[in-house]
C-alpha positions in Angstrom: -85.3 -9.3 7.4 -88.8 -9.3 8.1 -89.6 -7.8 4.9 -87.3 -9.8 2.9 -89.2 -13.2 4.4 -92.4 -12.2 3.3 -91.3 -11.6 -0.3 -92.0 -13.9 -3.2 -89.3 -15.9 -4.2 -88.2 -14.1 -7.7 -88.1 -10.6 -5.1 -86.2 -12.3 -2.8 -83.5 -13.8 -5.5 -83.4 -10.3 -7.3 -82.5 -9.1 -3.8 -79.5 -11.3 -2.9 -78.4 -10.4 -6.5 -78.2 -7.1 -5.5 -76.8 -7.9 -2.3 -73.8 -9.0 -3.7 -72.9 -5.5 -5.9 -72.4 -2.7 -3.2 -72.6 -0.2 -5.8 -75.9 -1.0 -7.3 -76.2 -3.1 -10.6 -77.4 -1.8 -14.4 -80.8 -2.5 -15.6 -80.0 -4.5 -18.9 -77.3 -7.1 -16.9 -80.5 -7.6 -14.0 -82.7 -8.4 -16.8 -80.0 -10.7 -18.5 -79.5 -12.3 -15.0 -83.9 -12.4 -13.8 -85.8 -11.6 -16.6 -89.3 -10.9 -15.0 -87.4 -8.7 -12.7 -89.4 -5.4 -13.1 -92.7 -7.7 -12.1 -90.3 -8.6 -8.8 -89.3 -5.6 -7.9 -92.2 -3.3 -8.6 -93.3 -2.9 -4.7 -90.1 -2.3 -3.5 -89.3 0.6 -5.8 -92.8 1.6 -4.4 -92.1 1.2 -1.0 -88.4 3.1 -2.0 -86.4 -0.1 -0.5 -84.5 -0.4 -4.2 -84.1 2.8 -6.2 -83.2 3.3 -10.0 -80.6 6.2 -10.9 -78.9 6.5 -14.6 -79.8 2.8 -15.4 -78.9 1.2 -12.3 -80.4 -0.3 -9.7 -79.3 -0.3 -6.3 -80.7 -0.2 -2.7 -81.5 2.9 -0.7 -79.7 1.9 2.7 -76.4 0.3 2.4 -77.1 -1.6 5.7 -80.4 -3.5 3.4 -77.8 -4.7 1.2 -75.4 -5.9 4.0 -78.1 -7.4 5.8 -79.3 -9.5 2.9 -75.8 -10.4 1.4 -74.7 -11.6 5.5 -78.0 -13.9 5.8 -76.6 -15.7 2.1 -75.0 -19.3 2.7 -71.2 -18.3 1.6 -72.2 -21.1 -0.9 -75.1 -18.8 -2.5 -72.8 -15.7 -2.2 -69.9 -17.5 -4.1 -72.2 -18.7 -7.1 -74.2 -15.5 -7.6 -70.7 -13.6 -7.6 -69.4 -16.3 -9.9 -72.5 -16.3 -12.4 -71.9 -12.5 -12.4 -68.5 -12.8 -13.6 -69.1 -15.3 -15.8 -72.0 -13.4 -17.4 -70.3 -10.2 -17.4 -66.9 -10.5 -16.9 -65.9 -9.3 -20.3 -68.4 -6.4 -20.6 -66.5 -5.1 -17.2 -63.1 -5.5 -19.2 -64.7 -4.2 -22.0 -65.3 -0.7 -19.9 -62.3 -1.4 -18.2 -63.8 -1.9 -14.4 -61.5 -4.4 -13.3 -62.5 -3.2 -9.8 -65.6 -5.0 -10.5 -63.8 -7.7 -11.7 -61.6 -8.4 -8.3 -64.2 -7.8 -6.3 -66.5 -10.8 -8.0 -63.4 -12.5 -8.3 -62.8 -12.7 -4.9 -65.7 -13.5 -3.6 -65.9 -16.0 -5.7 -63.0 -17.7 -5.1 -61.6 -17.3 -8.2 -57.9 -16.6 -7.5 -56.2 -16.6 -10.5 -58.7 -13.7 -11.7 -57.8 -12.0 -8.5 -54.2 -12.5 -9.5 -54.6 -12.1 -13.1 -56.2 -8.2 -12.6 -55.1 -7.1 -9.1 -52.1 -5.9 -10.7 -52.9 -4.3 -13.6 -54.9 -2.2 -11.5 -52.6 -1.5 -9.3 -50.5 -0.3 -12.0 -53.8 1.8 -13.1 -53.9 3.5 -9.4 -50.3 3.9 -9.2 -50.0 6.1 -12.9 -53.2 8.2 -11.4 -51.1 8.8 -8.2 -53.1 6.8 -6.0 -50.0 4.5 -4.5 -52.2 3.5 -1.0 -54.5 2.1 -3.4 -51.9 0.6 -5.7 -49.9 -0.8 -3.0 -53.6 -2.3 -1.2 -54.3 -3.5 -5.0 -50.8 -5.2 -5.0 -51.1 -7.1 -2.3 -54.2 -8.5 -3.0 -52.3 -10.5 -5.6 -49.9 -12.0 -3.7 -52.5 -12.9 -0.5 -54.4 -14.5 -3.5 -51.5 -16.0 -5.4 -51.8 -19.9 -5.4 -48.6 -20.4 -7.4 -44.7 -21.5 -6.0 -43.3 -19.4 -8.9 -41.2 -17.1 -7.4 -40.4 -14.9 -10.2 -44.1 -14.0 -10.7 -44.8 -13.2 -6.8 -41.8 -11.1 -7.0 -43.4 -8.9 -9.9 -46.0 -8.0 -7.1 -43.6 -6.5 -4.7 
């Protein structure tokens, strides 16, 4: 954390984006989201802290990442994840990575995403044979499910 204090302030929000995306974030949506980026992050690809691989751009240690997306208010860490997928949530459905999708979803409190994409891939995970994952997936949607409407909750089990 030491580091991260001593950063200028476009570093340090280029960080908790990054923070938020545990498996590293592409180039062209980082530039969408902080467009002097590169300037920000020059040093730390220097000092190898962040590392770009195949057009993304990720941190080295997963525990930099946790340690910068724990010391975000939750209020910070729900509106980054909420900016994200509402600046990218259709190019993730696009390139069907509705993993991506529940995962901002849920941190940003957006249950009816969560509810709205948790099954389908479920349904995904269970065609590939993957039925932990499907079952994990379907579940999701009903701890997120807001609704009294039996009939629909029922299409989860």
């Amino acid at each position: 954390m030491s580091v991260y204090h001593r950063l200028d302030e476009k570093t340090k929000h280029v960080w908790e984006i990054l923070s938020v995306l545990p498996t590293g974030f592409e180039l062209k949506y980082l530039e969408m989201m902080e467009p002097m980026y590169a300037v920000a992050v020059a040093n730390c690809l220097d000092m190898k802290i962040l590392l770009v691989k195949d057009g993304q751009i990720f941190f080295k240690h997963e525990l930099y990442r946790r340690t910068i997306e724990t010391s975000l208010s939750p209020f910070v860490r729900v509106a980054l994840n909420k900016k994200i997928l509402e600046m990218f949530g259709d190019s993730f459905e696009q390139n069907q990575e509705t993993e991506r999708i529940i995962h901002h979803a849920k941190a940003a409190n957006e249950y009816d995403v969560v509810v709205r994409y948790a099954p389908l891939a479920a349904a995904e995970a269970a065609c590939l044979g993957a039925h932990i994952e499907a079952s994990k997936l379907y579940f999701t949607a009903i701890e997120y499910y807001q609704g009294n409407d039996k009939d629909k909750l029922v299409q989860f089990y």
